[in-house]
N, C-alpha and C positions, 0 to 999 in steps of 0.2 A: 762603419764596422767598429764592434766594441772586443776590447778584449775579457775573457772569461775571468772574474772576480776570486772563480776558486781555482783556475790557475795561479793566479799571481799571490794568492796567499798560500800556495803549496810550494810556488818558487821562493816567497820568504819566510818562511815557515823556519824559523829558531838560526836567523841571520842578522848581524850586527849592518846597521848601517856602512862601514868598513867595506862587511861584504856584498853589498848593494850597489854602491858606489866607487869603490876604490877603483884601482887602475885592471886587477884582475875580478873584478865582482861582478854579479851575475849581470849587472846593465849593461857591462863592455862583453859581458859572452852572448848577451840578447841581439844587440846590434851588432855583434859579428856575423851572428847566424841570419839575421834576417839581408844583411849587405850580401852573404855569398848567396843564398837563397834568389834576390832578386838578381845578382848580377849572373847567377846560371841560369834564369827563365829567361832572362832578356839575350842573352845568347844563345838559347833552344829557338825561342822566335825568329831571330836573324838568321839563323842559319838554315829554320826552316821554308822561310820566305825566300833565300839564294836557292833553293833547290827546286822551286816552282818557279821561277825566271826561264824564260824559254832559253836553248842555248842556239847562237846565233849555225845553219845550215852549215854544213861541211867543218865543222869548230869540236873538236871534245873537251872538254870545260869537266874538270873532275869534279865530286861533289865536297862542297867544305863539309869538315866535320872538327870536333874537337880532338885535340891531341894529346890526353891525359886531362890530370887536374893534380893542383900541387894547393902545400899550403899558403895562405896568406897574413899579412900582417896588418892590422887596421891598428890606425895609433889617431 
């Protein structure tokens, strides 16, 4: 998979190195979004997968789900 060449020249499109790199620049806001991204598909999966688990006779086993979603901090 490649990424689109006229994305990434419209995300740096009249931005200093500074703002590419730095601590708040768009590579620490890309790899934020892609960290939340995969860590809520990989938990739509899990939880999809517990819900097709048979539940064992006479048992009620409530369904997991999420419980909100809040922010987070990647450093």
């Amino acid at each position: 998979m490649s990424i689109d060449k006229d994305l990434l020249d419209r995300l740096m499109e009249g931005r200093s190195p500074g703002d590419l790199f730095g601590k708040t620049g768009i590579l620490s806001e890309l790899t934020k979004a892609l960290a939340e991204r995969a860590l809520s598909t990989e938990l739509d999966v899990h939880l999809d997968e517990e819900r097709t688990d048979d539940v064992p006779e006479g048992q009620n086993q409530p369904p997991n789900r999420r419980n909100g979603r809040s922010q987070k901090t990647v450093e």
